[in-house]
Backbone as JSON, one array per atom type, in Angstrom:
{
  "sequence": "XXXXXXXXXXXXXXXXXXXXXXXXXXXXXXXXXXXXXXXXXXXXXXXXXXXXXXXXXXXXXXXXXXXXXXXXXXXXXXXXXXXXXXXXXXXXXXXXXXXXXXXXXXXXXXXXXXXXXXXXXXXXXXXXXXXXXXXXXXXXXXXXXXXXXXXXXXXXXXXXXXXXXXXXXXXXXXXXXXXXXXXXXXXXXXXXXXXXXXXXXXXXXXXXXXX",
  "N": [[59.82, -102.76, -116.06], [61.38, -102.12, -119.35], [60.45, -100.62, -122.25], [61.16, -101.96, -124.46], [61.81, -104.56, -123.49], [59.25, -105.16, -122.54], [58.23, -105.44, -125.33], [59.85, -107.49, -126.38], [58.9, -109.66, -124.54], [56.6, -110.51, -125.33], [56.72, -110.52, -128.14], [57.67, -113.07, -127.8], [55.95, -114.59, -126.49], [54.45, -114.71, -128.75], [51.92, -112.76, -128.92], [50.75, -111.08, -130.95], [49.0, -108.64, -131.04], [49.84, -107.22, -128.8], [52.21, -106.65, -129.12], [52.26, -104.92, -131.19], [50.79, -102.56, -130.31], [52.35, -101.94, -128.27], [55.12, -101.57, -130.17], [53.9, -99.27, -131.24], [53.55, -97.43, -129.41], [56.34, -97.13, -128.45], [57.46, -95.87, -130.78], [55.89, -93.56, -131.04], [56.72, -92.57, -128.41], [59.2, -91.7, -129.24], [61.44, -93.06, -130.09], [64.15, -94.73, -131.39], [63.75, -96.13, -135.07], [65.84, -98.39, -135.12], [66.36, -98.98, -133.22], [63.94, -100.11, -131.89], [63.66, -101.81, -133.91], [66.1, -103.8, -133.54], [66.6, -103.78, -130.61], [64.16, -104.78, -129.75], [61.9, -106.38, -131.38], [63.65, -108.2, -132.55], [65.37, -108.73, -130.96], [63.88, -110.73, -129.02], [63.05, -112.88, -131.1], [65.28, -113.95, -131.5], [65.6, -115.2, -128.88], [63.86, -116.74, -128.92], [64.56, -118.46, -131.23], [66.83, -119.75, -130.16], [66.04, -121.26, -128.13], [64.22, -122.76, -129.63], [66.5, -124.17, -131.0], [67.42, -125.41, -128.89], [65.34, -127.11, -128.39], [63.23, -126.18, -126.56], [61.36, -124.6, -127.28], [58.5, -125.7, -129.7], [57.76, -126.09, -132.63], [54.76, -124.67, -133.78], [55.18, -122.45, -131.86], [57.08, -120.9, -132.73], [56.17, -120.1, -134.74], [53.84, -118.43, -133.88], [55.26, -117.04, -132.53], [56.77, -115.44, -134.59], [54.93, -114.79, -136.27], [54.12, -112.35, -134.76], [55.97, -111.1, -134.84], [56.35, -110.07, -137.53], [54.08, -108.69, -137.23], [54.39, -106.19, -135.78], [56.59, -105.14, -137.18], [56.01, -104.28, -139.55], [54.38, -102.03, -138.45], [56.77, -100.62, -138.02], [57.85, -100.58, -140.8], [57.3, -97.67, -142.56], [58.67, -95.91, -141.02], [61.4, -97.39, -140.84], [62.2, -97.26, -143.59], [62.26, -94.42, -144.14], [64.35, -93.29, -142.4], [65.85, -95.4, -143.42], [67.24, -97.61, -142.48], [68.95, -100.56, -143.01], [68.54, -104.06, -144.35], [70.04, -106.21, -142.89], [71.57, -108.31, -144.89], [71.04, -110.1, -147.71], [68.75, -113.03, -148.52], [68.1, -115.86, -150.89], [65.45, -117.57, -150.79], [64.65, -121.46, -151.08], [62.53, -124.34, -151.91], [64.11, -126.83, -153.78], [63.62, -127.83, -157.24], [60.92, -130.02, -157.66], [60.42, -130.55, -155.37], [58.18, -130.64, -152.96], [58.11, -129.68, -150.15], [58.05, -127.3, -147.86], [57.15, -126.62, -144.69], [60.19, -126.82, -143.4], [61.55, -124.58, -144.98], [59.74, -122.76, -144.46], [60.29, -122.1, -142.13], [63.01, -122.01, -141.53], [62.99, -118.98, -143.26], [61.71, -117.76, -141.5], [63.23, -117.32, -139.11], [65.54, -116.56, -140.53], [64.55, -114.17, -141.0], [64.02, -113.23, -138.69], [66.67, -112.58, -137.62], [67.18, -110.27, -138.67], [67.62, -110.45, -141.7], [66.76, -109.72, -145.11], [64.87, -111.57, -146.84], [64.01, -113.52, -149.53], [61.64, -114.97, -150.88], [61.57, -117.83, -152.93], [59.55, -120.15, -153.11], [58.49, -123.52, -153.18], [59.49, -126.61, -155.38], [61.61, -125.25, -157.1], [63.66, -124.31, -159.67], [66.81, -124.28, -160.75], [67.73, -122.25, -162.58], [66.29, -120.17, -161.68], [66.78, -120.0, -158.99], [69.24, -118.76, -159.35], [69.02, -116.47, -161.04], [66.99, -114.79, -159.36], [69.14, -114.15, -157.95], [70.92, -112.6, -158.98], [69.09, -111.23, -159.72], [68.12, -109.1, -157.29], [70.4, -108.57, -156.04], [71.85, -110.22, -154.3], [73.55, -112.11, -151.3], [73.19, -114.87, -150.39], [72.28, -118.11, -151.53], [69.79, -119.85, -150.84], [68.77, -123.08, -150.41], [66.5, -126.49, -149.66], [65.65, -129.4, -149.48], [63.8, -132.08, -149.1], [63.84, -134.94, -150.01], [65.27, -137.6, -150.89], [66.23, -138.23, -154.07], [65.5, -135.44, -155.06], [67.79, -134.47, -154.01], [69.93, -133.98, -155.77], [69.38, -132.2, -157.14], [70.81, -129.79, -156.34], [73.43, -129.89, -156.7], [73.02, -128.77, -159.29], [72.1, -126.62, -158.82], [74.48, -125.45, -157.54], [76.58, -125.65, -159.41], [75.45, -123.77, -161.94], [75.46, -121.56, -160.44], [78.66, -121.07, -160.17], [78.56, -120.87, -162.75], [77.82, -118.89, -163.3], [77.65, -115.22, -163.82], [77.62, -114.28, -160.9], [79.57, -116.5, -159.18], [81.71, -116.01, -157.9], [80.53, -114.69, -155.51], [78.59, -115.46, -154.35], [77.2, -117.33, -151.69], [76.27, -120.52, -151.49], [74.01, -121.78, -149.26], [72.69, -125.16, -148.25], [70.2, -127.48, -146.85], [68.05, -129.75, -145.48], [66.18, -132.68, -144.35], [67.7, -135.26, -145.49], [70.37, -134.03, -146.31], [73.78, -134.05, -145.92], [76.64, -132.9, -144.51], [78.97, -133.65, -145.66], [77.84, -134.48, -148.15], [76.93, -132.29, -149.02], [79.59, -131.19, -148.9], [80.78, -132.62, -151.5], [79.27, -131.53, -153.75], [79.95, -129.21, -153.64], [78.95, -127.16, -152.7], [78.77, -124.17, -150.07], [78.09, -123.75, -147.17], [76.15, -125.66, -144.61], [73.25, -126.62, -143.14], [72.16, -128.45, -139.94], [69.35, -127.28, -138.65], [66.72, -124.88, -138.37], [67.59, -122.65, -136.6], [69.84, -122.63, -136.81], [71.0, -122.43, -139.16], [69.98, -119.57, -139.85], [71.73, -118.32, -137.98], [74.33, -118.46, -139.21], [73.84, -118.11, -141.67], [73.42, -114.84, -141.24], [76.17, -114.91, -140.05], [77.61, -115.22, -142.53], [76.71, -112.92, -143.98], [77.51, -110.6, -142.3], [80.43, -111.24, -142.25]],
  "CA": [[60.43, -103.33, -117.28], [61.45, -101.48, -120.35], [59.51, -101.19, -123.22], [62.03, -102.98, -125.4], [62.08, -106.0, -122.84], [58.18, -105.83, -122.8], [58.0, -105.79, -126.77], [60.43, -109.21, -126.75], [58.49, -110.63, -123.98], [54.98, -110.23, -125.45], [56.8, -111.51, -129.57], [58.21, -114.19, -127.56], [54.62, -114.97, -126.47], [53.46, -114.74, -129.77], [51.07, -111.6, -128.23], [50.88, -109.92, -132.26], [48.05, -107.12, -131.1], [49.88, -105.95, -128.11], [53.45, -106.15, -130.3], [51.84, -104.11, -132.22], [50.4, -101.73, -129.54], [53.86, -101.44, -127.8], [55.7, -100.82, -131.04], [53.32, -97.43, -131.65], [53.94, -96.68, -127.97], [57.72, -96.64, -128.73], [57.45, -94.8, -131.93], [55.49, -92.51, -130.23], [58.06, -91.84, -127.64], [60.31, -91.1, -130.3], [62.63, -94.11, -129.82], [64.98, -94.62, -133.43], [63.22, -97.33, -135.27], [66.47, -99.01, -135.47], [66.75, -99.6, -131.86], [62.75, -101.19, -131.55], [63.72, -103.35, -134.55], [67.19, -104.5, -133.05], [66.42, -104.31, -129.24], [62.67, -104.96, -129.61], [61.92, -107.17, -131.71], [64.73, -109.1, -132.77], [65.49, -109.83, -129.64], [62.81, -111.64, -128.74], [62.88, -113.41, -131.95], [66.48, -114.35, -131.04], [65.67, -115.6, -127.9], [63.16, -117.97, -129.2], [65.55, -119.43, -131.95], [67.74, -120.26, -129.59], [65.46, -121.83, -127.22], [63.98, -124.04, -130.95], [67.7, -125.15, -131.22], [67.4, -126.85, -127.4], [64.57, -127.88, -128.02], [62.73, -126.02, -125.29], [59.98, -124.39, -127.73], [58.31, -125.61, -130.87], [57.34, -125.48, -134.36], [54.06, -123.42, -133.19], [55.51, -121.31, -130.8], [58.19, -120.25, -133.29], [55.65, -119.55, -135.93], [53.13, -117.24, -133.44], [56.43, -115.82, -132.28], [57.06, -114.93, -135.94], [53.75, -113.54, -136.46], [53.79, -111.26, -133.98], [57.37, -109.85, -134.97], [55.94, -109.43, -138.86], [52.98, -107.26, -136.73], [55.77, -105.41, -135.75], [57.43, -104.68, -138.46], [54.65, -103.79, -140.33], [54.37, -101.19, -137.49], [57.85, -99.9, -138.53], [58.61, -100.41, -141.91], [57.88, -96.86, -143.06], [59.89, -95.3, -140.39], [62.4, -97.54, -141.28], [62.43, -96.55, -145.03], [62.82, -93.04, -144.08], [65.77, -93.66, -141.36], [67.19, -95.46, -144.23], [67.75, -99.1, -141.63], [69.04, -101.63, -144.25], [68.75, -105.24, -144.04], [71.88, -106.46, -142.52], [72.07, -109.16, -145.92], [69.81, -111.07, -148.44], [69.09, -114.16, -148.98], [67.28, -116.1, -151.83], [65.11, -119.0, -150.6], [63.68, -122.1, -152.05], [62.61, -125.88, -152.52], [64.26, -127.46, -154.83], [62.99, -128.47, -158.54], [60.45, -131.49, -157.81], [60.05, -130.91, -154.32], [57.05, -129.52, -152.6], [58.23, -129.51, -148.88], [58.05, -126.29, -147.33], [57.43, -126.47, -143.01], [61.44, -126.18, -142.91], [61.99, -123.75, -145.4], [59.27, -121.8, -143.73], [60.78, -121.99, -140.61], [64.15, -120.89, -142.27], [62.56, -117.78, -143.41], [61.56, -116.76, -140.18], [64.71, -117.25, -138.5], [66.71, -115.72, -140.8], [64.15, -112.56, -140.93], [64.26, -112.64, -136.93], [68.15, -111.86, -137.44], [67.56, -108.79, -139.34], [68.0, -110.47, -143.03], [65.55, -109.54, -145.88], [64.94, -113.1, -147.07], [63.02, -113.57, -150.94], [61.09, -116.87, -150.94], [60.74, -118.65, -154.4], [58.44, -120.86, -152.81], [58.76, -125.02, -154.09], [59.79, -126.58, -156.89], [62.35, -123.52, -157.74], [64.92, -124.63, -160.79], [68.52, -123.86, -160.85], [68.31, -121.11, -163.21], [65.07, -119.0, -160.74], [67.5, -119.25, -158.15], [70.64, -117.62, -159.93], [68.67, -114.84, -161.47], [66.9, -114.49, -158.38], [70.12, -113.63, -156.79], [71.23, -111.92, -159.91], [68.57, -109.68, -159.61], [68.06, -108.89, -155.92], [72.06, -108.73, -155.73], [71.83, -111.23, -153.25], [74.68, -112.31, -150.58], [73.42, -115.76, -149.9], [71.19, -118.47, -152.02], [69.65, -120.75, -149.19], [68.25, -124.6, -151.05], [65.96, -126.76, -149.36], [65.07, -130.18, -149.98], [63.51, -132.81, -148.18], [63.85, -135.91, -150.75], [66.67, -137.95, -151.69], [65.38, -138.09, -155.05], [65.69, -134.31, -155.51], [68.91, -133.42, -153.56], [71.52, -133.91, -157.09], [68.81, -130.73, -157.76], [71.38, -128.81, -155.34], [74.41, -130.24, -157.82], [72.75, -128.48, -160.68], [72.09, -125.17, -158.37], [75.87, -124.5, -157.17], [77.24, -125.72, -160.93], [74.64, -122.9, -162.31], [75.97, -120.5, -160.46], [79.47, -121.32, -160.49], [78.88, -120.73, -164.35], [77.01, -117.47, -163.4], [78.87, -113.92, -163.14], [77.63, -113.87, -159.62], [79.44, -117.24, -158.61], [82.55, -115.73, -156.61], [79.75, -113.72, -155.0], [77.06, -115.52, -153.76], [77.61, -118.25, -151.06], [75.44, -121.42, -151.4], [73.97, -122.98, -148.12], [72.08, -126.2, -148.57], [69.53, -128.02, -145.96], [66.96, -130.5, -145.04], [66.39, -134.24, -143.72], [68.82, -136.44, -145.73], [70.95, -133.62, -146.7], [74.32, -134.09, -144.71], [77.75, -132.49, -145.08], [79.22, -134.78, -147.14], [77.13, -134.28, -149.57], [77.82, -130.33, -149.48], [81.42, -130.8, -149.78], [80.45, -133.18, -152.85], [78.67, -131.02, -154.42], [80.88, -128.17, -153.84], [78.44, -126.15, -152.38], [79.47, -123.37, -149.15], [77.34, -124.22, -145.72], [75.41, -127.1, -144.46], [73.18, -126.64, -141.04], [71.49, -129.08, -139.72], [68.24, -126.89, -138.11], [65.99, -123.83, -138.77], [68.21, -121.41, -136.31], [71.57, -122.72, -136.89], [70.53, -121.6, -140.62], [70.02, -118.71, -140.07], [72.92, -117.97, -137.34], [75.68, -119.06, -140.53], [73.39, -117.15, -142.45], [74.22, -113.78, -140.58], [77.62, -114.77, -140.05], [78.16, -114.65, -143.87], [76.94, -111.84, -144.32], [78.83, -109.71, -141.17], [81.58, -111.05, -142.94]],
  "C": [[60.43, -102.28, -118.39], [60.52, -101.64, -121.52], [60.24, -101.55, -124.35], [61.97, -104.19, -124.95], [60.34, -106.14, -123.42], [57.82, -106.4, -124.23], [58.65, -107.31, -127.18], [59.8, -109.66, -126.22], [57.07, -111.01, -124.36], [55.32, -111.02, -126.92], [57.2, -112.64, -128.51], [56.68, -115.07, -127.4], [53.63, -115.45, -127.58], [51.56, -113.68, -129.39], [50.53, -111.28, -129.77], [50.13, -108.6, -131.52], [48.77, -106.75, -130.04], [51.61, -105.83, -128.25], [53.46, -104.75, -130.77], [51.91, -102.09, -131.71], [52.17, -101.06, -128.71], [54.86, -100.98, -129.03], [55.08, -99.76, -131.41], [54.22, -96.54, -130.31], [55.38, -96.09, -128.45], [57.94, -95.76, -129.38], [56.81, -93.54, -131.41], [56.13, -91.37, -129.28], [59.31, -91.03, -128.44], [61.72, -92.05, -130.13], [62.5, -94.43, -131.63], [64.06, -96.21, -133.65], [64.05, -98.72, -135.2], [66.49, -99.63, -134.05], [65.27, -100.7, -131.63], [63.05, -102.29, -132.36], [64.73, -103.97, -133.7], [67.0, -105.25, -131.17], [64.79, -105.18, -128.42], [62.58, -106.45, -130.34], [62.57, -108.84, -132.23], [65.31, -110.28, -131.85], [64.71, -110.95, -128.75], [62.59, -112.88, -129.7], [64.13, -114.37, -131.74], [66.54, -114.81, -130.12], [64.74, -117.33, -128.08], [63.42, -118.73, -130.15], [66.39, -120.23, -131.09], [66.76, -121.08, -128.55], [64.35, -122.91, -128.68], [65.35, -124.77, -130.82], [67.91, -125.83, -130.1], [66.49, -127.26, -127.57], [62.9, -127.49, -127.03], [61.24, -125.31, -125.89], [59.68, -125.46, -129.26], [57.77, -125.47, -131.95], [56.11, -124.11, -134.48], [54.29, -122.67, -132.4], [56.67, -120.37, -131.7], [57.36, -119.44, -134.51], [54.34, -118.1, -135.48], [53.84, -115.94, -132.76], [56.33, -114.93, -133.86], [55.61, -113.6, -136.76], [53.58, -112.26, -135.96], [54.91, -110.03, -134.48], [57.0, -109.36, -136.25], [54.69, -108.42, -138.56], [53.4, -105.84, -136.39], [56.66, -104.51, -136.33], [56.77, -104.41, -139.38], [54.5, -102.26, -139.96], [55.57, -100.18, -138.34], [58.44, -99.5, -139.45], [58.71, -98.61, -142.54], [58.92, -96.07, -142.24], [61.06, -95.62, -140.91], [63.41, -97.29, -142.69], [63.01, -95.22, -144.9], [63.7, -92.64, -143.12], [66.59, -94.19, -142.35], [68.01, -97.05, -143.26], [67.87, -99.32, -142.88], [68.75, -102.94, -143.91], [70.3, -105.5, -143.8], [72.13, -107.88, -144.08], [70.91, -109.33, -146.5], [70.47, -111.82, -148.86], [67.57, -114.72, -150.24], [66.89, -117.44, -151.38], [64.43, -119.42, -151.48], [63.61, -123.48, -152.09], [63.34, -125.9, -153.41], [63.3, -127.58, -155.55], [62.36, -130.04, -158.11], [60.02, -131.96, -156.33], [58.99, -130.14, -153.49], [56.79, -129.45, -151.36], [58.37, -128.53, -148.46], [57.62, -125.8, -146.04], [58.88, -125.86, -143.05], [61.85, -124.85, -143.61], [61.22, -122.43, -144.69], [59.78, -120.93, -142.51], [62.03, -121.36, -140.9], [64.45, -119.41, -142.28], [62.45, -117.25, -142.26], [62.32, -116.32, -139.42], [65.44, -116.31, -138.71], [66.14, -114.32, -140.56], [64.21, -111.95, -139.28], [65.94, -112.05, -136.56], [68.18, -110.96, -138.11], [67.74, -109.08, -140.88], [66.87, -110.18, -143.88], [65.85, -111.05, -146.71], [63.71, -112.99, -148.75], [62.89, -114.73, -151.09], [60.56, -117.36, -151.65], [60.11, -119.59, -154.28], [59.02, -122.36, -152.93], [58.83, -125.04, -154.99], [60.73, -125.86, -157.83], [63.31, -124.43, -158.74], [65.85, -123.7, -160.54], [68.12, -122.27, -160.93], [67.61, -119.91, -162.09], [66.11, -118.95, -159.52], [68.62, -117.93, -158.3], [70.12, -116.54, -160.53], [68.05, -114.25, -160.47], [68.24, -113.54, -157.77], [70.92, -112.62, -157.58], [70.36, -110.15, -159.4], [67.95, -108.68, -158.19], [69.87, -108.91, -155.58], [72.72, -109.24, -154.28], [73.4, -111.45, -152.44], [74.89, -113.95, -150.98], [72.18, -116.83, -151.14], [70.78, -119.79, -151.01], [68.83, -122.18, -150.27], [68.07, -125.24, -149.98], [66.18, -128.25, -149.95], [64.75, -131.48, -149.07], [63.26, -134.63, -148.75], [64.9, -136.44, -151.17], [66.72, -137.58, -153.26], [65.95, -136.49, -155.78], [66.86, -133.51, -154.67], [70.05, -133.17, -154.79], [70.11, -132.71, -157.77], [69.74, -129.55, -157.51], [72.88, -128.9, -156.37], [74.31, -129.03, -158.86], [72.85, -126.99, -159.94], [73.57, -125.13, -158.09], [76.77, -124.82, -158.68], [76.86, -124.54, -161.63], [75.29, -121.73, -161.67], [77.54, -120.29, -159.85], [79.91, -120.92, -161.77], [78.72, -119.4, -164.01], [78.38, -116.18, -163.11], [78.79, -113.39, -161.9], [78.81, -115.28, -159.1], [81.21, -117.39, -157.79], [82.13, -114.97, -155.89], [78.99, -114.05, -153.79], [77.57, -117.01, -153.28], [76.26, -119.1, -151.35], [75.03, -122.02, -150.05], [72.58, -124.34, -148.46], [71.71, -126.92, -146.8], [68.44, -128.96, -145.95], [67.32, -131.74, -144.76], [67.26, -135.07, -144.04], [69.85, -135.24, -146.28], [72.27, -133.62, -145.44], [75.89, -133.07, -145.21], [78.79, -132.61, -145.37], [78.85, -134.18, -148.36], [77.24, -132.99, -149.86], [78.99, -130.32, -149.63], [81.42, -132.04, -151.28], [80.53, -132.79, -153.25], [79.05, -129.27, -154.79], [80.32, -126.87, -153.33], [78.9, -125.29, -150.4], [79.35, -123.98, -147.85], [76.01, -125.11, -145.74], [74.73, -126.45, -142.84], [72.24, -127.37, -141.07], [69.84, -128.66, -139.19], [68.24, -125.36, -138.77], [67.37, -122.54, -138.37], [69.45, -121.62, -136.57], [72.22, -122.17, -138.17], [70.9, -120.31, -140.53], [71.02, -117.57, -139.18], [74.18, -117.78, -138.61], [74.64, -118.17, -141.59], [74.2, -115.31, -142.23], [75.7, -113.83, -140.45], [78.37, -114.59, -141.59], [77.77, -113.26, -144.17], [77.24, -110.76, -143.89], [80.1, -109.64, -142.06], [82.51, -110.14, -143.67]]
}
């Protein structure tokens, strides 16, 4: 087996220490960092999104996967600084104002960072405006909203109106998610993409920003 296959099959495992150990190895060899992130890691990360969206792993298996690939990438980042890799997009995550659910958004994050995106996570509770300067000032692609409350989804109203007003808001695509959020209510509210799960997120994530 290659040591790109072993490095996916060991994050897929959620392995982190011998992630870790196989990403030196590589670097060692003198393999481009771009290829361990893309064919290494990623892929493995990508294999186990897609196997969350059947169903076939979950919530902990996606999150010791995830660990292992941030062991990883830890491993690589300065290489990758001085190669000059980019993030293939950014995105700006966040609860909603009033809501303090954060499993899915977590899970979000991981996703999207397993596709190569640099992801900035304003945590719960985020207001309108912390998103739009957020994305203001990280010159963001995408602003990703959360919410897991009826209660606090006309929070998501106030976020794509906000930056609609903003001088980013033929810029910056809105996607909106969680339990009662449906897509309806995103073409309501006027906001871009709707996905129903963690990886489907962060699939329509990537696809905006290929675009």
């Amino acid at each position: 087996m290659s040591l790109l296959m072993e490095i996916s099959e060991n994050l897929q495992k959620g392995r982190a220490k011998v992630v870790k150990e196989l990403v030196q190895k590589a670097i060692d060899e003198g393999m481009d960092a771009n290829t361990i992130l893309e064919e290494g890691l990623l892929h493995g990360m990508g294999i186990i999104g897609g196997k969350f969206k059947n169903n076939e792993v979950y919530v902990p298996d996606v999150l010791i996967a995830a660990r292992a690939m941030n062991t990883g990438t830890e491993v690589l980042k300065p290489l990758m600084v001085s190669s000059g890799v980019k993030a293939k997009g950014k995105v700006i995550l966040g609860t909603v104002k009033g809501d303090l659910h954060d499993i899915g958004k977590n899970l979000v994050r991981m996703m999207m960072e397993g596709k190569g995106l640099e992801v900035i996570d304003l945590g719960v509770d985020v207001p309108a405006e912390k998103f739009v300067e957020a994305a203001i000032e990280n010159n963001a692609d995408i602003i990703a909203c959360s919410a897991l409350l009826t209660t606090t989804m006309t929070e998501m109203k106030n976020i794509v109106e906000k930056v609609k007003a903003s001088s980013i808001g033929d810029k910056v695509k809105i996607m909106i998610g969680g339990a009662p959020v449906t897509d309806n209510f995103r073409a309501s509210i006027g906001a871009d993409v709707y996905t129903a799960d963690a990886a489907s997120a962060a699939e329509e994530a990537l696809a905006i920003c290929l675009a």
